[in-house]
C-alpha positions as CSV (number, residue, x, y, z in Angstrom):
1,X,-9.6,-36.5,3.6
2,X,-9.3,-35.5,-0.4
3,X,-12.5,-33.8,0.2
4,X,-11.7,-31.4,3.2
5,X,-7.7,-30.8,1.3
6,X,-9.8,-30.0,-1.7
7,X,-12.4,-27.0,0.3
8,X,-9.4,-26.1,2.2
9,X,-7.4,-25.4,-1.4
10,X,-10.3,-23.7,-3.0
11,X,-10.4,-21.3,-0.4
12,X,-7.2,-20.3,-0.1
13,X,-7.4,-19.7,-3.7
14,X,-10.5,-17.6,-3.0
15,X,-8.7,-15.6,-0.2
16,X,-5.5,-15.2,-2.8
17,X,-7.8,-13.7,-5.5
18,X,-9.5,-11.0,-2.8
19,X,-6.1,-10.3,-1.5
20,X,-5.0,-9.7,-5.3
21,X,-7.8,-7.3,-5.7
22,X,-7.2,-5.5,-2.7
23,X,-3.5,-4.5,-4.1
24,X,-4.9,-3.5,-7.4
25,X,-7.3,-1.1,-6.1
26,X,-4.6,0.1,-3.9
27,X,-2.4,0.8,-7.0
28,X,-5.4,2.7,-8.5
29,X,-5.7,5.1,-5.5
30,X,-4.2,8.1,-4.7
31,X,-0.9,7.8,-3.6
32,X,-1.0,3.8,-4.8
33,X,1.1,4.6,-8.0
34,X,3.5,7.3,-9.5
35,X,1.4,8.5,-12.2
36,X,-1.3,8.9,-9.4
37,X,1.0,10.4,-6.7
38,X,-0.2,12.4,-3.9
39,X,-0.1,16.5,-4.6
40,X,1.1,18.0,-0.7
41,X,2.4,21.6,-0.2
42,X,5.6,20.6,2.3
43,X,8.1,17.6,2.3
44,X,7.2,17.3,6.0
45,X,3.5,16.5,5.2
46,X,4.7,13.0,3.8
47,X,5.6,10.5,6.4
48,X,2.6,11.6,8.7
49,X,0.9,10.9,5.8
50,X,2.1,7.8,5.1
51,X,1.9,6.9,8.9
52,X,-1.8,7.9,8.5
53,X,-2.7,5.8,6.2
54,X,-4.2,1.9,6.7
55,X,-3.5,-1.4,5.1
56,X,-5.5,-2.4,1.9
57,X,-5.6,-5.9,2.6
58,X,-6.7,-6.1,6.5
59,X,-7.1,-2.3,7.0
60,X,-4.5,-2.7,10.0
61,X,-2.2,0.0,11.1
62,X,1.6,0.8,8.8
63,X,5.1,1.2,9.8
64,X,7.2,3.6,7.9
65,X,10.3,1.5,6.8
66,X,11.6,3.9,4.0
67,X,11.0,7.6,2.4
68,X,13.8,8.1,-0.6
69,X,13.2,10.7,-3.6
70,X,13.1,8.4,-6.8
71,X,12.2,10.6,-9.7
72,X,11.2,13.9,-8.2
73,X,8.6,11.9,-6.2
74,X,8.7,10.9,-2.2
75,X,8.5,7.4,-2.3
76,X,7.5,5.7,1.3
77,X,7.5,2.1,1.8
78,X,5.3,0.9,5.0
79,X,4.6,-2.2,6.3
80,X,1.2,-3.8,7.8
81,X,2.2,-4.3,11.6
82,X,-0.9,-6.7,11.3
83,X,-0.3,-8.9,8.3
84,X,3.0,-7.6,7.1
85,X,1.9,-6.4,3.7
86,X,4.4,-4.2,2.0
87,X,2.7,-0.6,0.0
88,X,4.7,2.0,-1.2
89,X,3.0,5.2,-1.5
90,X,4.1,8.1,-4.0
91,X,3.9,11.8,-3.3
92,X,4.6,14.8,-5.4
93,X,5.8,18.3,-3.8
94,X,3.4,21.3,-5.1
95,X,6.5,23.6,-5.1
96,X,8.4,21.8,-7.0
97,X,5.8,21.3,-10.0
């Protein structure tokens, strides 16, 4: 029994530490941070955009749940509708830079 708790442990800890990378190299992508925002020529390029894009960790489909300016940036938080992972993604207007 202390032998299958022990494999079942280590490999959620292995599937912790991939999900963990997964969000890291999501924050080093475009769009994944606000020093790497997303240049687009229109305010209404951003939520199709946003829509657009897929999970990091599972690659499923997003939900828009928010676009606010924070900044001088569009800010959109999605959702996974697979996993439920929460991303926001950062865009900067061209017009306005």
């Amino acid at each position: 029994m202390a032998r299958k708790r022990a494999e079942r442990r280590a490999l959620e800890r292995d599937v912790k530490k991939q999900l963990e990378q997964k969000d890291k190299l999501a924050a080093l992508s475009p769009g994944g941070a606000p020093e790497r925002a997303i240049e687009v020529a229109s305010a209404s390029l951003v939520e199709p955009m946003a829509r657009a894009s897929k999970c990091p960790r599972c690659g499923g489909d997003v939900r828009l749940e928010e676009h606010v300016v924070e900044r001088g940036l569009r800010v959109v938080r999605v959702r996974c509708t697979a996993c439920g992972s929460p991303r926001a993604l950062y865009y900067r207007i061209a017009a306005l830079h």
